[in-house]
Structures are given as structure tokens and as C-alpha cells.
C-alpha positions in Angstrom: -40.8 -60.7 -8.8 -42.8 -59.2 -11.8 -40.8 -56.3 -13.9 -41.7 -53.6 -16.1 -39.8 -52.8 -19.0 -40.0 -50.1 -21.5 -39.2 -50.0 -25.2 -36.8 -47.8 -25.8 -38.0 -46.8 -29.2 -42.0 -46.6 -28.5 -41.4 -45.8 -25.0 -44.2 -48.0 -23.7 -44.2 -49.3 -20.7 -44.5 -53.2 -20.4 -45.7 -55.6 -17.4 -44.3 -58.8 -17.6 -45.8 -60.8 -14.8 -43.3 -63.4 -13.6 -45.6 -64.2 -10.7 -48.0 -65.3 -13.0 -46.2 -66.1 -16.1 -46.7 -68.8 -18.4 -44.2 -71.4 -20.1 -44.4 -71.1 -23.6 -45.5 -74.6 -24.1 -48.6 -73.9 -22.7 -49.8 -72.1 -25.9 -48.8 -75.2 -27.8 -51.2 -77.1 -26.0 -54.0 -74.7 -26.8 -56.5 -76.2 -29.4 -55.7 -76.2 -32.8 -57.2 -74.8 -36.1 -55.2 -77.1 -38.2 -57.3 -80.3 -38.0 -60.0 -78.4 -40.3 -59.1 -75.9 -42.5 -62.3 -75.9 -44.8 -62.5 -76.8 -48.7 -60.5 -75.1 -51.1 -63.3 -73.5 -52.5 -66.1 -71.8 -51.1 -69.1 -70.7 -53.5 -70.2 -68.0 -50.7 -67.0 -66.7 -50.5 -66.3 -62.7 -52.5 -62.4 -63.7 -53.0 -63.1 -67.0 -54.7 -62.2 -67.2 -58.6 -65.3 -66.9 -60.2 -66.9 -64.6 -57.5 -64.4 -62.0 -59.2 -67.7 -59.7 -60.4 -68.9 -59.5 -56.5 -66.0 -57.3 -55.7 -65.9 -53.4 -55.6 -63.5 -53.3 -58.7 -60.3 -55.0 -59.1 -57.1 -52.7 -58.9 -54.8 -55.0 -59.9 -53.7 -58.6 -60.9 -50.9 -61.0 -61.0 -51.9 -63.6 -63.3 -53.8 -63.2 -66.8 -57.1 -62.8 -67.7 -58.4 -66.6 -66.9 -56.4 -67.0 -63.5 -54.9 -65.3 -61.0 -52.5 -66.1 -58.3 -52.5 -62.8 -56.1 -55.7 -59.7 -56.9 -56.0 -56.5 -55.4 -59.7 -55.3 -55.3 -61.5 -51.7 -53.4 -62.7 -52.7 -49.9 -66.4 -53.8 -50.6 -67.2 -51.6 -47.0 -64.3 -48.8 -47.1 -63.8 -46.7 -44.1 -62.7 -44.0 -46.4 -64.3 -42.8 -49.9 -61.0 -42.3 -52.5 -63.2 -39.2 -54.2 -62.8 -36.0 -53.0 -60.6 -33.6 -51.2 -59.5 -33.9 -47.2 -60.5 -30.6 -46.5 -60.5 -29.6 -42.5 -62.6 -28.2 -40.1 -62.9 -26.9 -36.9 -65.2 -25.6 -34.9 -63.9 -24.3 -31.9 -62.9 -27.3 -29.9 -64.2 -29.6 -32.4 -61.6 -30.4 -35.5 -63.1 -32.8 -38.6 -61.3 -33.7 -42.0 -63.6 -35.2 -44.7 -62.8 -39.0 -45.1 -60.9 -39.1 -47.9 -58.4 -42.5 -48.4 -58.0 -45.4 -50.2 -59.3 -48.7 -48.7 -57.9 -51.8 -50.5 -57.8 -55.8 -50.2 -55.1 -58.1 -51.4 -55.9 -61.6 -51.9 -52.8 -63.7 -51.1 -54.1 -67.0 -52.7 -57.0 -68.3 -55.1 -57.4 -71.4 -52.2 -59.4 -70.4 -49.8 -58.6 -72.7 -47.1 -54.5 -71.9 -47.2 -52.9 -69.5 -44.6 -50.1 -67.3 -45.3 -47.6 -69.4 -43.3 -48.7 -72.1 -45.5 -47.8 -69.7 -48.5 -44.6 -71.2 -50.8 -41.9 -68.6 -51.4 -42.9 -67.8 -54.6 -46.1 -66.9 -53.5 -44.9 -64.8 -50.4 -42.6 -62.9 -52.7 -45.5 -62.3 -55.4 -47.9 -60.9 -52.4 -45.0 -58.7 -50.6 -44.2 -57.2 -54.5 -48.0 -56.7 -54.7 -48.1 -54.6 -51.7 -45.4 -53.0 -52.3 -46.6 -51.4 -55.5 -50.2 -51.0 -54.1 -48.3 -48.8 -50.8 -46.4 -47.0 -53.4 -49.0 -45.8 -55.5 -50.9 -44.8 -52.6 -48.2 -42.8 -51.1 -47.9 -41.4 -54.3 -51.3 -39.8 -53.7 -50.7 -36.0 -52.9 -53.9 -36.2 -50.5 -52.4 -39.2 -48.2 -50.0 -38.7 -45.3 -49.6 -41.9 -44.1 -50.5 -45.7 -45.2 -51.2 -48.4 -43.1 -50.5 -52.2 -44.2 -51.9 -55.0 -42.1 -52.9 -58.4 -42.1 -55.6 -60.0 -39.5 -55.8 -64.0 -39.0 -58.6 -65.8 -37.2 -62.3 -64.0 -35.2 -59.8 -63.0 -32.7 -57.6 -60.6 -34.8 -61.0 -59.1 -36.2 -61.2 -60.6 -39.6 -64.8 -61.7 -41.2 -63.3 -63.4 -44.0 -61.8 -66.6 -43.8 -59.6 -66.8 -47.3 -56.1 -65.1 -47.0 -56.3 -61.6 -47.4 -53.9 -58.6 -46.1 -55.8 -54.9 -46.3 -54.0 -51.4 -46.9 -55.6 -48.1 -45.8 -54.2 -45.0 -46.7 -55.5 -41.7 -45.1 -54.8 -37.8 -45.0 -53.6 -37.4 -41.8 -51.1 -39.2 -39.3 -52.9 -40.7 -36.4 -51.6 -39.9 -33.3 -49.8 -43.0 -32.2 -47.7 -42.9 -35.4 -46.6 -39.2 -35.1 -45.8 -40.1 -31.0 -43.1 -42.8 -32.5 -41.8 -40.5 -34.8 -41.8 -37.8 -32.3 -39.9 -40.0 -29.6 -37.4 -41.7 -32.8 -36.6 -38.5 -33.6 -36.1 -37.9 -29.8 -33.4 -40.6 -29.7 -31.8 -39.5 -32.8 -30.9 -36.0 -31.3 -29.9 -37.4 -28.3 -27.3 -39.8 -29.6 -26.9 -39.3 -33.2 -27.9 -42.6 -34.5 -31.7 -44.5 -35.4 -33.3 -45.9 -32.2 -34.3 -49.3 -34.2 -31.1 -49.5 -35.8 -29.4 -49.5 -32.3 -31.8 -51.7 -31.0 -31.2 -54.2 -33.9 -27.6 -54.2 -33.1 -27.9 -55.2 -28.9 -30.8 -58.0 -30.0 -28.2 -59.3 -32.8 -25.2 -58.6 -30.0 -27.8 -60.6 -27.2 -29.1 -63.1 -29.4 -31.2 -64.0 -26.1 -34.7 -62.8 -27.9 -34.0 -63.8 -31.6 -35.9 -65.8 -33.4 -35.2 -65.8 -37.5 -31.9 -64.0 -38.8 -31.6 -63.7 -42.7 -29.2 -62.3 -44.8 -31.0 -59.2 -44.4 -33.8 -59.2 -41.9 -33.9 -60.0 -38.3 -37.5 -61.3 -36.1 -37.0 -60.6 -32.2 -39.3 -60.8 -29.7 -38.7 -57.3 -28.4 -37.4 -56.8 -24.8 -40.6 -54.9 -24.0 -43.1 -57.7 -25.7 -46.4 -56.8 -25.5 -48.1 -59.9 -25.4 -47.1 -63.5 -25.4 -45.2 -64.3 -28.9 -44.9 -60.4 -29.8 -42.3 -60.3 -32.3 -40.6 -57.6 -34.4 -39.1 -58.2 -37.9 -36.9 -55.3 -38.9 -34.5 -55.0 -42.3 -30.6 -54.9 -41.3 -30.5 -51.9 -43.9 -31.8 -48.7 -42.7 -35.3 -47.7 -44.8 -38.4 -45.7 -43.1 -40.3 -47.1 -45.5 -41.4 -50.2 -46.7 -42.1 -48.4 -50.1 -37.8 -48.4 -50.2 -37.2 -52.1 -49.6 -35.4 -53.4 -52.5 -36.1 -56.4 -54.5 -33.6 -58.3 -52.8 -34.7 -57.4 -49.2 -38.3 -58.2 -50.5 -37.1 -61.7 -50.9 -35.3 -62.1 -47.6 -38.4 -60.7 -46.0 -41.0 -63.3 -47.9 -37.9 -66.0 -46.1 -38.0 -64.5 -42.9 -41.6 -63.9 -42.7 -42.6 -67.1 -44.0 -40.2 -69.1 -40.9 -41.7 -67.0 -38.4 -45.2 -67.3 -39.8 -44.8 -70.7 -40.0 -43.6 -71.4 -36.5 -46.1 -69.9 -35.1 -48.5 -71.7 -37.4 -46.9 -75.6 -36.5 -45.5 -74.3 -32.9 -49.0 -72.5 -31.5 -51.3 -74.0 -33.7 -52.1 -71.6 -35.8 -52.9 -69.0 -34.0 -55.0 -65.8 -35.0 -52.6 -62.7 -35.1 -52.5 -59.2 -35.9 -49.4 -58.3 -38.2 -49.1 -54.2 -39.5 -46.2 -52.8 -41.2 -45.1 -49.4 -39.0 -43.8 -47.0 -41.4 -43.0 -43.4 -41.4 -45.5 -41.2 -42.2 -45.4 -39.8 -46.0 -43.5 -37.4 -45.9 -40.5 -38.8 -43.6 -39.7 -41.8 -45.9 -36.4 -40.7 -46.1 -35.6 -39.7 -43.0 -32.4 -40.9 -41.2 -34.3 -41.4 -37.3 -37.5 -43.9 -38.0 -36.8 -47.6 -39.3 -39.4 -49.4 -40.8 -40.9 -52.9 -39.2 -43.5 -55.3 -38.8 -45.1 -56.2 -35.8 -46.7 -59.5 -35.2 -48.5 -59.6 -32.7 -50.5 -63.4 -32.0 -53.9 -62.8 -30.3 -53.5 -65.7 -27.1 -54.3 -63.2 -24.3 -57.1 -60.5 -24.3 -57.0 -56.9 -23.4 -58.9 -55.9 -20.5 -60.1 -53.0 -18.2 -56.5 -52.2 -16.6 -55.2 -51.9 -20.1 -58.2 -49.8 -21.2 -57.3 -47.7 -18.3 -53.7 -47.5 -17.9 -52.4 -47.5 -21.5 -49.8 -50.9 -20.4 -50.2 -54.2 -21.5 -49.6 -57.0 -19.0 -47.1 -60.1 -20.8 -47.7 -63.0 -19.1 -44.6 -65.1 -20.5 -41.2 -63.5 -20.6 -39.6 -62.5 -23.5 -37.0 -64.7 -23.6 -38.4 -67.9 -23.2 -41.5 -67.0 -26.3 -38.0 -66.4 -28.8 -36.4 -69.7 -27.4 -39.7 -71.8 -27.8 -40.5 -70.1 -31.2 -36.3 -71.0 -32.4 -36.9 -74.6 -31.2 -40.2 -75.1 -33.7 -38.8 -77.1 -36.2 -40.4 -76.5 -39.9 -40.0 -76.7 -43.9 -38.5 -73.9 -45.6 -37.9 -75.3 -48.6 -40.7 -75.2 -50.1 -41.0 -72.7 -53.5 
């Protein structure tokens, strides 16, 4: 019989339809991207070296002057302008705020035709530090209130550029959807004295039914509520509400852990596209004892449709379970770097 399920810390509601489910395995069989992944170097391409001067202005640079290994440029196309002042507006039932922000790229990789999983520690450490320092100095900014870090892979997951890229927005408001978290973590908090996330950590690591990586000091689930087939959390053991606080030392168990999951994905689904955003607190609650700090990957193998248009509540069409069993069983090299 199908079940719905609710996350207890976003509170959304979840169908996972058993009389329709799929085995995991039959996202393996899918076609794969990995049989042509393009030359290393495309002439057309803005994030190529040697394309440097195409750019909107490079921010930042870890490398020298003649090479690079991870660059941080302005979004050519910015959805926000970084001059200014977010000044608001309303006029009776209509409320505006000029669209003030900062839009930025990171390129992981001079080679175009890598992917992230493909990425060797170093390199995964070298892009995390990166973004890191570029989510710090935004939040820094006295006119953001919240920052958003993301990464989209593959058409499906709404990327136009092929070569590796993550992107950071940082804006001067809290969108709705962030502040309902915080609202309903905060929620929890009073109600039992203890961090939603940090309790859930604890039953998945207690479970160990929906686990899929465990390093020294980060944990990837697929969460009891998945949203889609694959969805899996990756949260620090150590309580932070930011991902501005992670230490150096989580910062390289994350680059591990990421990479594994990244990388099973990559050899186990082949390649899939995928959506993965870092879900902070806003701003101003980085320090605060009730939200926890994650990242949700999220692999695009199903598509949204009218009833979740209308209704707010995805339909999973493989159970939980079996996606973290299938994604443990993946065998791949983590040695590498």
C-alpha cells in the first residue's frame, strides 16, 4: 500500500508510491552520459583558460597568474546588480525591494569535459575552501540576509554550461521557504530542547537502514521523507548553521564524503543530472543553537508534474530504503588525490 511520510524537520509531506515503485536498478539501466564526455577543451566555452577576458570580472583565483586550478568570476547574466541599496517598497498590497545581491560562478576545474564526482580530493577540498571564502565574504555584506550555494549538473538540473561550475547568490531578504524551515526548526527546538537535524542525525546513524556515506565527521542519508528517487542529505556530526563555520577539518571530511556520494551516483546511475544546494541559516541566525546546516542532493530521474504544481507534495516512486542500499552497494575509487 502506498505511504506518506513527513520530514520531521521541513515538515513536508512525502508520497512514496509502493504501488508503483521502482527498484533502484532500474535507474542504473537508464542511458548513460559517460560514453561521451566531450574534449577537454572547448574554444566556445567562457570558463575555458584562455577565454579568461570573456568573463564579467574574475573575483578570485587559486593558482597564479599563468594557470589556475579553481576561479571565481561575476555571473555574466546576474539576477541581482551588487551596486546599490535594497531599499523597500510597498504599495498597498504590492511590496518590492530593489535587486540588490551578489551573483557569482565558481569554476571547479580548467577541463572542461570533468564532473565534480570525477574531481580528485585535492581538487574537491580546493573548490569547497573556495566557496567557503566566497559565502563568507558575502555574508559579510551588511545588505545580504541570506546566501544561497548550489550546483546544477546536466539540461535537466537547468545548467547551460557544460564545464563544472557551482554558482552562489546572495540577496537581501530571506525567501520564504528558508524562513518556513527556520520557523518550524525553531518550532522543534522549543518543543523538545534539542536541534531537529541533530536528532534526526542521531535515529538515521541509530537506523543505519537509509545511510549511505559516514565519515569521521559527516553523514549522507537518503532522508526518510525522500523527495525523489536518490534524494540524499549530507549533514556535519558537529552542530553549525552555517556552512561559513565548518572548519578546515570538516571541510576535508566533506570534499571525502561528497566526493563517494557524488561518485556513486556518477558510476551507479550513470551520471545523472542533479540539483545539489547548501541549506543554511539565514544571516543573521548563523549561530543559532535550532537550525543545522546541510546539503541536499537531489538527482533529476523523475519530473515534477501538475499534482505537484498543485498540491505542494512530491510523489517518490522508489522507497527510501532500497535508493541508500543500492547507492552503499556502488563500488568506487576513493583514493584518488
Amino acid at each position: 500500500m502506498p505511504e506518506l511520510r513527513q520530514n520531521a524537520a521541513t515538515k513536508e509531506w512525502v508520497i512514496i508510491a509502493t504501488e508503483r515503485a521502482k527498484r533502484p536498478d532500474h535507474f542504473s539501466k537508464r542511458e548513460s552520459k559517460e560514453t561521451s564526455p566531450g574534449p577537454e577543451f572547448d574554444p566556445s566555452c567562457p570558463f575555458c583558460p584562455g577565454n579568461e577576458h570573456e568573463g564579467s570580472g574574475e573575483v578570485y583565483r587559486v593558482g597564479d597568474e599563468k594557470s589556475w586550478r579553481v576561479r571565481v568570476v561575476n555571473n555574466k547574466f546576474p539576477a541581482l546588480s551588487p551596486k546599490g541599496e535594497p531599499f523597500r517598497r510597498s504599495d498597498n498590497m504590492n511590496r518590492s525591494v530593489n535587486g540588490v545581491g551578489i551573483c557569482q560562478v565558481l569554476i571547479e576545474s580548467p577541463v572542461h569535459n570533468t564532473t565534480t564526482a570525477l574531481l580528485s580530493g585535492q581538487q574537491m577540498i580546493e573548490v569547497l575552501e573556495t566557496a567557503q571564502l566566497q559565502y563568507q565574504r558575502a555574508s559579510a555584506d551588511r545588505r545580504i540576509e541570506h546566501v544561497v550555494l548550489f550546483k546544477n549538473h546536466g539540461g535537466a538540473a537547468g545548467t547551460s554550461i557544460e564545464h563544472p561550475h557551482w554558482q552562489m547568490i546572495a540577496m537581501p531578504l530571506v525567501p520564504a521557504q528558508v524562513r518556513d524551515r527556520v520557523t518550524e526548526a525553531l518550532r522543534y527546538y522549543d518543543d523538545n530542547g534539542e536541534c531537529v537535524y541533530c536528532r534526526m542525525l542521531a535515529s538515521e546513524r541509530e537506523a543505519q537502514v537509509r545511510i549511505v556515506v559516514e565519515t569521521e565527521l559527516f553523514v549522507a542519508f537518503c532522508p526518510f521523507a525522500a523527495l525523489s528517487p536518490f534524494h540524499t542529505w549530507i549533514l556535519p556530526r558537529h552542530h553549525r548553521a552555517s556552512f561559513g563555520d565548518t572548519s578546515h577539518d570538516e571541510l576535508v571530511d566533506l570534499a571525502s564524503n561528497l566526493r563517494q556520494v557524488l561518485g556513486k551516483l556518477h558510476h551507479g546511475l550513470g551520471n545523472p543530472d542533479y540539483n545539489l544546494v547548501f541549506r543554511c541559516a539565514p544571516v543573521g541566525h548563523s549561530k543559532v543553537q535550532y537550525f543545522h546546516w546541510y546539503a541536499s542532493l537531489c538527482p533529476r530521474l523523475t519530473k515534477a508534474a501538475g499534482f505537484e504544481l498543485g498540491s505542494g507534495m512530491f510523489v517518490n516512486t522508489t522507497i527510501p530504503e532500497e535508493s541508500a542500499a543500492f547507492l552503499r552497494d556502488v563500488k568506487i575509487d576513493d583514493q584518488a588525490g
